[in-house]
C-alpha positions in Angstrom: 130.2 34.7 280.2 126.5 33.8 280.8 124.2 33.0 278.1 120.4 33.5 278.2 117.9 32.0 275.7 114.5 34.0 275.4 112.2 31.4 273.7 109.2 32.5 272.2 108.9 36.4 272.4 107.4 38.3 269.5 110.5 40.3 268.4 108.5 44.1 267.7 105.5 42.6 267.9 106.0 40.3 264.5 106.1 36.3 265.0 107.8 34.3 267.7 111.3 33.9 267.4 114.1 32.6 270.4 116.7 35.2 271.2 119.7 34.1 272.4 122.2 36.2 274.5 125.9 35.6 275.1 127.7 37.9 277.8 126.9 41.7 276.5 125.9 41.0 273.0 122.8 39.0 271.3 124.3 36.3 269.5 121.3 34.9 267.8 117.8 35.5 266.4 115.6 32.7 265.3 113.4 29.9 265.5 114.5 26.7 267.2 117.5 28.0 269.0 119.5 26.3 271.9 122.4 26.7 273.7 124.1 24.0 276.3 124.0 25.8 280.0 121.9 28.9 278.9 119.3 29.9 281.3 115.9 30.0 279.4 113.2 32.6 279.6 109.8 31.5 278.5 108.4 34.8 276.9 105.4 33.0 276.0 104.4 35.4 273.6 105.6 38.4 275.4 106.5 41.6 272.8 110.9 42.0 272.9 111.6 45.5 272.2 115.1 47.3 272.2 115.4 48.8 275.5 114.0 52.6 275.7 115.4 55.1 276.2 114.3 58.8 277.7 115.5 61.9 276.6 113.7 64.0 279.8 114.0 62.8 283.2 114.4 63.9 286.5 116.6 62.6 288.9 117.3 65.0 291.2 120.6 64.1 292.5 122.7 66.1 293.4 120.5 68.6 295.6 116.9 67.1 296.1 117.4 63.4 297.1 114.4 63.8 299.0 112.6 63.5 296.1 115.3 61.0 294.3 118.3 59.8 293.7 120.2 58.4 290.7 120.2 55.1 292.5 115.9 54.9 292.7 115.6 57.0 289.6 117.9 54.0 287.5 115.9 51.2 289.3 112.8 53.1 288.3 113.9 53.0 284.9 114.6 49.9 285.0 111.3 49.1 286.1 109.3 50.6 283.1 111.9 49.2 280.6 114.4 51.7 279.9 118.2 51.2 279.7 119.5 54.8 279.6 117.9 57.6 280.4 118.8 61.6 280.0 118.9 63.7 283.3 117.7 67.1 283.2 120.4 69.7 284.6 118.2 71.5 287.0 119.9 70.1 290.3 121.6 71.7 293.0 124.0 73.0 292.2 122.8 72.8 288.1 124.6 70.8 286.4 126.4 74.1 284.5 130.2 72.6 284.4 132.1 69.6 283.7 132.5 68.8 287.2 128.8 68.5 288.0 128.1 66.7 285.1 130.8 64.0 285.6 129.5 63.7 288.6 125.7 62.5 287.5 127.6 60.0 284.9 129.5 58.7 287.7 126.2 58.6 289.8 124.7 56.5 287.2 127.9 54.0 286.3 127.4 53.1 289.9 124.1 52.0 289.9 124.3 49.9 287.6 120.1 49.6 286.9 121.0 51.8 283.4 123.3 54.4 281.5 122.9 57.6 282.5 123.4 60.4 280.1 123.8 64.2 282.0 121.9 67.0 279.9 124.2 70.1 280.6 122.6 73.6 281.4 122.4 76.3 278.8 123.0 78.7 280.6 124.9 79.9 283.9 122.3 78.8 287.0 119.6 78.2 284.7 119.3 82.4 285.1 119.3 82.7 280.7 121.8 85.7 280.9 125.3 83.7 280.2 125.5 80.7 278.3 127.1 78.0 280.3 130.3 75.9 280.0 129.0 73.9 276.8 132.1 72.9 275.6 133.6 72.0 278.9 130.9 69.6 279.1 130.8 67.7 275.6 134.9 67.5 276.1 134.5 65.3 280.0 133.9 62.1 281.1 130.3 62.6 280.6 130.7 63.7 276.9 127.1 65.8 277.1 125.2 66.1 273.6 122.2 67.6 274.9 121.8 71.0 276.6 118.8 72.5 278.3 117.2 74.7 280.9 114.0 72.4 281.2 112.2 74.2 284.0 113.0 77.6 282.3 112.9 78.8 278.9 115.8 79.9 277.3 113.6 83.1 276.6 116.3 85.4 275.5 116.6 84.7 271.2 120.3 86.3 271.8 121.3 84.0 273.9 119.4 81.3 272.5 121.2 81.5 269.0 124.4 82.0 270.6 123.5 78.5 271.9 122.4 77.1 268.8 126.1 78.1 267.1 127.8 77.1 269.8 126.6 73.0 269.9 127.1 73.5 266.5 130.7 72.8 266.0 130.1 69.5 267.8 126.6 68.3 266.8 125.1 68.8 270.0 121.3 69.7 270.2 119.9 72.6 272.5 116.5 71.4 274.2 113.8 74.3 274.6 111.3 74.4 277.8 109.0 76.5 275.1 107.4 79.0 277.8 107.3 82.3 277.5 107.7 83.7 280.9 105.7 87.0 280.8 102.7 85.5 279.3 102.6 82.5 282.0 103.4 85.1 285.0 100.6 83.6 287.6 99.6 80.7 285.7 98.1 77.5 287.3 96.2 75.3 284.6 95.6 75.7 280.8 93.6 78.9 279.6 90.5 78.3 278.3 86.9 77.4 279.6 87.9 75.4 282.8 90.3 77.7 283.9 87.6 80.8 284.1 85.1 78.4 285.8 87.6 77.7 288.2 88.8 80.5 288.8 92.5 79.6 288.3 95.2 81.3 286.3 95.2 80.6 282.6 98.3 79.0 280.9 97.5 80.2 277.2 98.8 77.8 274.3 100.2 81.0 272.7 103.3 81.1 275.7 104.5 77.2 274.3 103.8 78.2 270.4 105.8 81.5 270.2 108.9 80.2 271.5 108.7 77.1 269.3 107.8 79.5 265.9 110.9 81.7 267.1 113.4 79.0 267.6 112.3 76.9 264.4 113.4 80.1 262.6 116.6 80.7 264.6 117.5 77.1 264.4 117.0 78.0 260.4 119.4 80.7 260.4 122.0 79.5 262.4 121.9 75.5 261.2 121.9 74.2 264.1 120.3 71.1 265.6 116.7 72.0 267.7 114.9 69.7 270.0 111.4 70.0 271.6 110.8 69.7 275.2 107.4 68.5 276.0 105.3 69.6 273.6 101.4 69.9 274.5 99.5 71.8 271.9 98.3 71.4 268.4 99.2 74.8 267.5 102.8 73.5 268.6 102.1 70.4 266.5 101.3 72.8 263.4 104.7 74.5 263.7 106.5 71.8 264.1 105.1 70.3 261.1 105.6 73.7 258.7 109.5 73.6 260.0 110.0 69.9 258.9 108.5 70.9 255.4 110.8 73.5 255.0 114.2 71.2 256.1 114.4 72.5 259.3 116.4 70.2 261.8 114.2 70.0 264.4 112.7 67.3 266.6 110.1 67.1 269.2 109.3 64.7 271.7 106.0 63.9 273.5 105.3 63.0 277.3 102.4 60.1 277.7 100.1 62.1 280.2 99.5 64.6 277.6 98.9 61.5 275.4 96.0 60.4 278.1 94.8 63.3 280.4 93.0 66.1 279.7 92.7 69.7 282.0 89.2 67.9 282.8 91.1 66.6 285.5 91.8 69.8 287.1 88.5 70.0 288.1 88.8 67.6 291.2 91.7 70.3 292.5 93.9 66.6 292.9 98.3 68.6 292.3 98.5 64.8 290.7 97.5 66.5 287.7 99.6 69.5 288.3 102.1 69.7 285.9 104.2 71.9 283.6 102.9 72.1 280.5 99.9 72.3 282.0 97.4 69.6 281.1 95.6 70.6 277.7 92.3 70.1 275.9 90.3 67.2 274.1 91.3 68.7 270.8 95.1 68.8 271.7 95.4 65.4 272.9 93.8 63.9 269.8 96.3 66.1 267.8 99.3 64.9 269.7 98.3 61.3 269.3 98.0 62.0 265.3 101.3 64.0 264.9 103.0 60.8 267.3 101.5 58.3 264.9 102.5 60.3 261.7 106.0 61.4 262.7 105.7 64.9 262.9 106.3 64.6 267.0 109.5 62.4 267.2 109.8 60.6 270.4 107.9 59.9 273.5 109.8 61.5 276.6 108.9 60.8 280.1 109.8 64.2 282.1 109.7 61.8 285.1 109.6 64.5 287.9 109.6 63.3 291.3 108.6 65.1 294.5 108.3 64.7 298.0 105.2 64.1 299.3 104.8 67.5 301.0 105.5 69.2 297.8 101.9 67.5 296.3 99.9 67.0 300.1 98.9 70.6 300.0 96.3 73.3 297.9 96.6 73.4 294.2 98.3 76.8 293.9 100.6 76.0 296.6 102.1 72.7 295.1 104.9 71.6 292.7 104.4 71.1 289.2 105.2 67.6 287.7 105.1 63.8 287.7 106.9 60.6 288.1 106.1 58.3 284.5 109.2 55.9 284.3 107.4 53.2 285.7 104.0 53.7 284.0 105.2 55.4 280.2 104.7 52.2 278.4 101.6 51.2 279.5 100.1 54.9 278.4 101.3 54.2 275.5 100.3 51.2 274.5 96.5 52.3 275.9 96.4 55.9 273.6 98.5 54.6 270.6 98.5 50.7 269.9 95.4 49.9 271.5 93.9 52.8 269.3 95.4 51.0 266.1 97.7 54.6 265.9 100.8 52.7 266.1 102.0 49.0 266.0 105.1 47.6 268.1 107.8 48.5 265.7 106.4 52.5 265.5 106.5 52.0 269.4 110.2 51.1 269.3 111.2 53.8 267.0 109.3 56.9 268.8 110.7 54.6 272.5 114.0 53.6 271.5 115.7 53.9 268.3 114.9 57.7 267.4 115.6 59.0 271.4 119.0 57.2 271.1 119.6 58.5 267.8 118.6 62.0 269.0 120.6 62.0 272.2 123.8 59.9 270.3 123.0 56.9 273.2 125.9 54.8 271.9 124.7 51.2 272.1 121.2 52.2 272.5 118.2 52.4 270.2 119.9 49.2 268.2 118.0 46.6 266.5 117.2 43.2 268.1 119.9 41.3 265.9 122.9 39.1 266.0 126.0 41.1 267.3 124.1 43.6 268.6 124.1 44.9 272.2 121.6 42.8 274.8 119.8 46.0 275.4 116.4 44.8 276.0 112.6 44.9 277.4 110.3 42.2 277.2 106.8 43.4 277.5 103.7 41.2 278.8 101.3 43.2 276.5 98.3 41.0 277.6 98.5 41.7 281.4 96.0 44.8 283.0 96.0 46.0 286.1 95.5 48.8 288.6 98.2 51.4 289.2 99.3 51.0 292.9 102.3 54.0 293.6 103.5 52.1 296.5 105.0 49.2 294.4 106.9 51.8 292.8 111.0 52.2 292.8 110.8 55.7 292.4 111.5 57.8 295.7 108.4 59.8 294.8 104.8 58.5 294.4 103.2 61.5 292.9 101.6 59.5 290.1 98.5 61.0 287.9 97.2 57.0 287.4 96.8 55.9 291.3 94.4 53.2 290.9 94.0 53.6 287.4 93.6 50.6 285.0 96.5 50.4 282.6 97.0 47.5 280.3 100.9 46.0 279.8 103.7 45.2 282.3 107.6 45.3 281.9 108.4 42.2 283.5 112.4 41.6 281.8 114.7 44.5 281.3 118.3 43.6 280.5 121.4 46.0 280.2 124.2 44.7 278.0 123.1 41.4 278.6 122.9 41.5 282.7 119.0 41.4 284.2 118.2 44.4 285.9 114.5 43.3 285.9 113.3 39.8 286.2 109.7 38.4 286.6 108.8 42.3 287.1 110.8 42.1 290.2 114.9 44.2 290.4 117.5 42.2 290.4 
C-alpha cells in the first residue's frame, strides 16, 4: 500500500506538524516524521482539514445530465475539498424508492472522486400528499438517513409529522425546504424595499419562518430528529435559537452565498443571483454570520445547483433558481467567517466536516486528523487570492454568483481514504 508524508501543514490551523498516510488510514501525526518510499507533499504551511462534507447538493443524475452528472458533480467536489457529499432527491424520476436511490450510490461508487450519500424523497413525486418509501430506502444498498423534498416544502403538518414518526424508529432526520407555498405564489426576489422599486414579486421572510416555528413544534411532539434546509433569515435564526433552548433536536445548516450576497445584487437583473431562498438583506446576512459563529446554525451546506446555460441566458423572471458552490464554498467562507475573526480553522472544520457527517451518519467522515483514522482529507492554501474564472470549473454548469470575483484560499490536495483525487489543484 502507498504511503504519503504531508510535511509541514498546520493541522486545523494550529502549528506545523507532518502527517503521514499509509494505504486508507493516517498512520501518524507529528513533528519530524519519515517514512522509507513515501511520496512527500510539501504543505509549506498549508491548513490540513478533515475532508468536508455537504449535506445539500445537486447532482442531477438521473434525469438532467445536461446540467450534471454524478461523475462532474464528484470531481467538483473534489475540487472544493469535499469527500462525500449528500444528493438531493429531486431527479427524474425522484429518487422516491430503493431502486432509484441505489442507483445514485452506485453512480457515486463509480466515480470514484467521493462518497455519495442519496437523500430519499419524503414524499411520493415530491407532490407532499403520500409519504414515500422511507423504509425501503434506509433498509438498501444506499442505507438513506436523510429525507427531503428540497425544492418543495413538505407544507402539509399531517404529512409532515407522519414523516417525523416514521424516521423515527431508525434515527433518520427529515430535511425541510421551509417555504410556504401560498405566501410565495409569484415570488421572484426577497420582499422588502428593493423588490417594490423593482417591481418584482416579493418573497416575504414570514413564508421560510412559519414553516420552521411549525415544525420545531411538531418535531417537539413527535421526538423526532429535524434538520434545516437553507436557512436565510434572522427571524429563522431566532426560532431556531428558542427551539434549541427548549431541547429541541433540531439542526440547521447555512449556504455561503447567503453568508456573502445580499438582494442588492438583484438590482443588475444578472439570474446569477437568482436563487431559492431568495437572496436576503444586510441585516440577515450579519445575523447568519453571528448564529454560524455561535452555533445556533449548525453546518455550512452548499445547495450546489447546476443548470444549463439556457436555463440562466435569459430574463430574470423567466430563469431557474439556484447556483453551483462546490468549487467556491471554502473560499466564502474563509472571506465572511475567518477573515472576519467569526471563526478559526477548527470552528471551520466542525460547521464543514465533523458536524455534517455527524448529522448525515457519513461513516468515516467528519473524523479527526489522528493516527488510525481514515485519510479523509483537504489541504487548504489559505494564503493564495485570486479571481473566480467558471470555465476552470469541473462542474457541468458555470452558473456561478462570484465570476470574476476575488476570493481568497484554494483547495489544492483532497484525498479520499488515502488515494489523491486532487493534486496541485489539478484531478487526478
Amino acid at each position: 500500500m502507498s504511503k504519503i508524508l504531508i510535511r509541514g501543514a498546520k493541522v486545523l490551523g494550529g502549528e506545523p506538524q507532518d502527517v503521514l498516510i499509509d494505504g486508507e488510514l493516517i498512520a501518524a501525526v507529528g513533528t519530524g516524521l519519515s517514512a522509507e518510499g513515501a511520496e512527500v507533499v510539501e504543505a509549506d504551511g498549508k491548513v490540513l482539514l478533515p475532508g468536508l462534507v455537504d449535506l445539500h447538493t445537486h447532482l442531477r443524475e438521473p434525469g438532467r445530465e445536461d446540467s450534471e452528472t454524478v461523475l462532474t458533480g464528484t470531481r467538483a467536489a473534489a475540487s472544493g475539498g469535499f469527500t462525500a457529499v449528500f444528493a438531493m432527491a429531486n431527479t427524474f424520476p425522484v429518487a422516491d424508492t430503493a431502486g432509484v436511490v441505489e442507483q445514485v450510490w452506485r453512480l457515486g461508487k463509480e466515480s470514484g472522486y467521493c462518497d455519495v450519500r442519496p437523500i430519499g424523497a419524503v414524499t411520493v413525486g415530491l407532490e407532499g400528499k403520500k409519504l414515500a418509501e422511507l423504509g425501503a430506502m434506509h433498509d438498501s444498498a444506499a442505507q438513506v438517513s436523510v429525507f427531503s423534498d428540497d425544492g418543495k416544502c413538505v407544507d402539509d403538518a399531517v404529512i409532515m409529522r407522519r414523516a417525523l414518526e416514521y424516521v423515527k424508529a431508525f434515527g433518520g432526520v427529515v430535511a425541510q425546504h421551509a417555504q410556504e407555498p401560498r405566501l410565495t405564489e409569484g415570488a421572484q426576489m426577497n420582499e422588502g424595499v428593493v423588490s417594490a422599486e423593482l417591481g418584482l414579486g416579493g418573497w416575504p421572510a414570514v413564508a421560510e419562518e412559519s414553516i420552521i416555528a411549525r415544525d420545531v413544534l411538531l418535531a417537539e411532539h413527535v421526538g423526532s430528529r429535524l434538520h434545516i434546509c437553507h436557512l436565510s433569515t434572522a427571524g429563522s435564526v431566532e426560532i431556531v435559537r428558542w427551539a434549541k433552548s427548549r431541547g429541541i433536536d433540531v439542526t440547521a445548516e447555512v449556504c455561503p452565498h447567503h453568508l456573502l450576497l445580499t438582494e442588492e445584487m438583484v438590482r443588475t437583473y444578472n439570474p446569477a443571483y437568482k436563487v431559492n431562498p431568495p437572496l436576503r438583506t444586510e441585516r440577515d446576512v450579519r445575523a447568519l454570520r453571528e448564529a454560524l459563529a455561535d452555533g445556533t446554525i449548525d453546518i455550512v451546506a452548499t445547495d450546489h445547483a447546476p443548470h444549463p446555460h439556457e436555463d440562466k441566458d435569459c430574463e430574470w423572471a423567466a430563469a431557474a433558481m439556484g447556483m453551483v458552490g462546490l468549487e467556491t464554498a471554502l473560499s466564502v467562507v474563509q472571506e465572511t467567517m475567518v477573515e472576519t475573526g467569526l471563526l478559526d480553522w477548527a470552528a471551520v472544520a466542525d460547521r464543514m466536516s465533523f458536524t455534517p457527517a455527524r448529522i448525515g451518519s457519513a461513516t468515516g467522515h467528519g473524523r479527526p486528523v489522528a493516527a488510525g483514522e481514515p485519510a479523509n482529507l483537504t489541504l487548504v492554501d489559505t494564503a493564495y487570492r485570486g479571481q473566480v474564472d467558471p470555465a476552470r470549473f469541473a462542474s457541468r454548469s458555470r452558473n456561478t454568483p462570484y465570476e470574476g470575483r476575488e476570493l481568497p484560499g484554494r483547495v489544492t490536495h483532497t484525498w479520499l481514504r488515502g488515494k489523491a483525487t486532487l493534486m496541485d489543484g489539478k484531478l487526478t
